[in-house]
N, C-alpha and C positions, 0 to 999 in steps of 0.2 A: 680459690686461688690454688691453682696444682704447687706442687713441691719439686723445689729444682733438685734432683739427686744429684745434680757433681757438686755443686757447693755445699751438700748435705755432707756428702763423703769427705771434703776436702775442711770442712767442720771437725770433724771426725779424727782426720789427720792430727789436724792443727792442734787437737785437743791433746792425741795421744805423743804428740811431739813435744808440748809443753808438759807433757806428764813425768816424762824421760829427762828433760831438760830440769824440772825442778827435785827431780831424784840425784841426777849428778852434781844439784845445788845440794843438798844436803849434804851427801857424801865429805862433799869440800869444807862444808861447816863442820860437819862433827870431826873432820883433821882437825882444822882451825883449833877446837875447843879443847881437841886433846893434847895440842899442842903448846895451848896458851898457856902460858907464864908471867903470874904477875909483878908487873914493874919493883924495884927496890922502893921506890919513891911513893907506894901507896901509900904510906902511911901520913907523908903530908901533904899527897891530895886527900885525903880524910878530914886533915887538916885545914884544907884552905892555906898551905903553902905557895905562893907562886913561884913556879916555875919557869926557864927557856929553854929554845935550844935542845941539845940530843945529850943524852947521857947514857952510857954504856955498863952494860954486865962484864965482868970479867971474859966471858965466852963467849963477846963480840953482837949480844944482840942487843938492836935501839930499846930503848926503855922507855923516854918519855919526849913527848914536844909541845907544850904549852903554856899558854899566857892567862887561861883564867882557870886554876884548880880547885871550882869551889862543888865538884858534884853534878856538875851542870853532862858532862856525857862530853866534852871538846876532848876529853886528857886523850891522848894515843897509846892504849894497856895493850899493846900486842910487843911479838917479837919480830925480830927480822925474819924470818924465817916464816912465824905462823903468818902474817900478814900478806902474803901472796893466796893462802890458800882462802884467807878471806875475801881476795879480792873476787877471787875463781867461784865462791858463792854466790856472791852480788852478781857476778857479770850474769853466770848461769841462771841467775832467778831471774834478771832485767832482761835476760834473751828469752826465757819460758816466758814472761809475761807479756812479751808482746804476741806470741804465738797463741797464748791461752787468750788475750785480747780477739784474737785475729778467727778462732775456732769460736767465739762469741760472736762476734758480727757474722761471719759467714751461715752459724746455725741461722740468725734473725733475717738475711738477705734471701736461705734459703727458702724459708719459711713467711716471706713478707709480712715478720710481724716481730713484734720484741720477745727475744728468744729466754721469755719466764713462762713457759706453758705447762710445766713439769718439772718434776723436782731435781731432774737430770738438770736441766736448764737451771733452775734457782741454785744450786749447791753449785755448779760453775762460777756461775756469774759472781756467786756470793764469794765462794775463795779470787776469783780473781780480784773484786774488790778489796778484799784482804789484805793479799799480797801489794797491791796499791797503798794500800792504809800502813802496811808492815814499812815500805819502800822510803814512806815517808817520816813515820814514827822512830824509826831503830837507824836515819840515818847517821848518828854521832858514833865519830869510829866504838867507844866505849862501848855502845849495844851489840858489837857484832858476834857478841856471841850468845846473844838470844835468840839469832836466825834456827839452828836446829830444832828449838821448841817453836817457832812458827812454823815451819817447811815442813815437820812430821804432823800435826794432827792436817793439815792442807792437804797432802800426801794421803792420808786415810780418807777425806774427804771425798776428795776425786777419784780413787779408787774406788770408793764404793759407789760414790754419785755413776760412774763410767762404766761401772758395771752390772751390778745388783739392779740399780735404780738407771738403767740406760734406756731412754725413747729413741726411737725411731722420728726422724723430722715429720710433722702432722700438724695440719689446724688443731687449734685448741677447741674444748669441747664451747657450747654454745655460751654459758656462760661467764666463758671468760674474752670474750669478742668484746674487749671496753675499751674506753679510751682510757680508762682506770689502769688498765692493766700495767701497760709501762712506768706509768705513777705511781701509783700503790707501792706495787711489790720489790720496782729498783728501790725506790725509800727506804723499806724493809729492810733488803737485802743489804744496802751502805751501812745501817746500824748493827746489823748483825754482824757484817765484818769490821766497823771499830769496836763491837765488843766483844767480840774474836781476841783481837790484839790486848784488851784490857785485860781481861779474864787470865791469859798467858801470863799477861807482865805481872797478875796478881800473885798469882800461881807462884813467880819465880821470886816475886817479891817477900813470901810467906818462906820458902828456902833459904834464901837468904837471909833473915832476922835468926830462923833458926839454926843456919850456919853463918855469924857474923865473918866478918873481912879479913883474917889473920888471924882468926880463932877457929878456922875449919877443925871439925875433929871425924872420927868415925868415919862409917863405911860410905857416905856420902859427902865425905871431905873432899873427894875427887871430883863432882858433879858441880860442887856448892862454889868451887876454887874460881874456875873463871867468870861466872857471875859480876853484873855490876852491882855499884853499893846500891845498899836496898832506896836510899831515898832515890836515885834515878829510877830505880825499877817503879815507884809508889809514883813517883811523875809522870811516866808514860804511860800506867794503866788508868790515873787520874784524869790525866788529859786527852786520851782516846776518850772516855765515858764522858767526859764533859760534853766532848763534841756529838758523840753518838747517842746520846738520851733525847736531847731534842729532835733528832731525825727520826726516831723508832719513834720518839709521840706523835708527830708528823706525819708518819705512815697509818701510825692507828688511827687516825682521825678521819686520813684520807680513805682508809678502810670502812670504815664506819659509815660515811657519805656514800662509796659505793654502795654499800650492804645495802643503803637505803633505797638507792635506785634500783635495786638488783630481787634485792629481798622486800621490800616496804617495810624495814627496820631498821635505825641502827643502831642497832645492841640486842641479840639474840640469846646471850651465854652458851651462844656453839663451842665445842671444847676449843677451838684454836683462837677466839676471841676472850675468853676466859682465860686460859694461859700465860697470852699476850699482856692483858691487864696483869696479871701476877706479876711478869717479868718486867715491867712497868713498874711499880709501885718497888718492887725490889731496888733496880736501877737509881728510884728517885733514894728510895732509903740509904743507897752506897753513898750517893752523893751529900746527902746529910750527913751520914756519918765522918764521910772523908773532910768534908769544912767546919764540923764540931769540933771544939777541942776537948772534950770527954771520952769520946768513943776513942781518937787515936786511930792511926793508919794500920794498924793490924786489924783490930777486931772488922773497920770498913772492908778491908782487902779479903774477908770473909766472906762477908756480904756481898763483894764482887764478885766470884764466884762462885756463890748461888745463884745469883742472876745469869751468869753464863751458861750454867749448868740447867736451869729452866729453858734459855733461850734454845738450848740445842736439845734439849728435851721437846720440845716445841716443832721445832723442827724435824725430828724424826718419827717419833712416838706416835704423836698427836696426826701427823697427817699420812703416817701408814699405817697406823695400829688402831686408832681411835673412828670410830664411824662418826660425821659430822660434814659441815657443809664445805669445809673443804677441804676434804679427804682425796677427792675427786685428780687436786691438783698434781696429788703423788704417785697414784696409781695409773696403770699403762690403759 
């Protein structure tokens, strides 16, 4: 099947337009963040005070509007002021992501095939997933200011994915001509991006216990300030993983079956199937850990993170650095 080069190019576009769009998303966030101030009234949403209605700061900015303040992520912790520029984040990420949507079908339209051929293609697909999984996870006005720590490593991803690791639109090599291939690897990729989003929230969640709520001190008092309380953050990384462990087993399995077809095996210990299991059996351990009541949501939120830290280790390491059977899919 030849290659259409203007949908290739207009791929391309679409990709470097959605790049620029999620750049001037961040910018907006990190006003947001440095802006943000938090409400008087934290202390009894901490509480589980109920609140209504709008309440004001002496210097005229809203403070609070809600009817259930139990942690849950409804309360509205912005100012008048910061809250435009949160909006100007959202709107910018939800404009980049249809663009980065649209620079993904166009790769796969040009290419007459589902555009995972390359690791150009997989780290696309995989942050725009992301960004879908973010859109949905951090919708409660209260996360808005965890957007900056999703938008920056997203930001590094595509960068590098777009550049370093850039294909040219091409058949994939022979081995990857399956009907596996859009199975498998989207699977993959949907797990990788809710545990993207988990790994972040852990990350932010472990800052925050160690800069509690009205106890910020020190040279990270400033970073720690607009953070939500740590159990919403311990919520959203929990419940991205909940969702995304059964799809990454899913994928491995489905992995596995190909291998079978493909290879007459399935289970080889090629380094990126061996990985995989690691990052597996880590995942199931978060999740033990996270529903024991011995271990406690820090020490799990550790273990979230190492599994994050494997899974992008996985992803870079293993299939550009490591010689193995599918190495094949990262190199040009």
């Amino acid at each position: 099947m030849p290659i259409d080069e203007t949908l290739s190019s207009y791929s391309d576009v679409a990709f470097q337009t959605a790049f620029a769009l999620y750049a001037v998303a961040m910018v907006a966030a990190v006003v947001y963040y440095a802006m943000f101030r938090e409400p008087r009234a934290a202390a009894q949403i901490a509480a589980g005070v109920r609140q209504t209605g709008y309440r004001e700061r002496p210097d005229g900015d809203v403070l609070i509007r809600s009817t259930s303040l139990t942690g849950t992520g409804e309360e509205y912790r912005h100012s008048d002021r910061g809250a435009s520029w949160a909006k100007i984040a959202l709107l910018f990420t939800s404009i980049a992501f249809v663009f980065h949507a649209a620079s993904v079908l166009l790769r796969g339209l040009a290419t007459d095939r589902m555009p995972l051929g390359n690791m150009y293609e997989f780290i696309s697909f995989t942050c725009l997933l992301a960004i879908g999984a973010s859109l949905t996870a951090l919708r409660k006005p209260a996360l808005r200011t965890a957007w900056p720590f999703i938008l920056a490593p997203i930001l590094i991803l595509l960068f590098f994915g777009g550049t370093n690791l850039y294909s040219e639109a091409a058949p994939v090599v022979p081995a990857l001509r399956s009907y596996w291939l859009p199975i498998h690897v989207s699977i993959i990729g949907l797990g990788a991006a809710l545990f993207l989003v988990s790994g972040i929230a852990s990350v932010l969640y472990l800052l925050r216990i160690w800069q509690p709520k009205g106890q910020e001190h020190g040279r990270f008092a400033g970073l720690a300030r607009p953070l939500p309380a740590d159990e919403i953050l311990d919520r959203v990384a929990y419940r991205t993983a909940v969702i995304g462990f059964p799809i990454f087993s899913v994928g491995v399995i489905l992995g596995a079956v190909w291998a079978e077809g493909a290879w007459g095996r399935f289970w080889g210990w090629d380094p990126k199937e061996t990985v995989s299991f690691i990052s597996w059996v880590i995942y199931a351990g978060y999740l033990h850990a996270r529903s024991t009541s011995g271990w406690g949501p820090k020490r799990a939120a550790w273990i979230n993170i190492l599994g994050f830290a494997t899974t992008v280790f996985n992803l870079f390491f293993i299939n550009i650095v490591v010689s193995g059977l599918h190495s094949y899919a990262g190199l040009n």
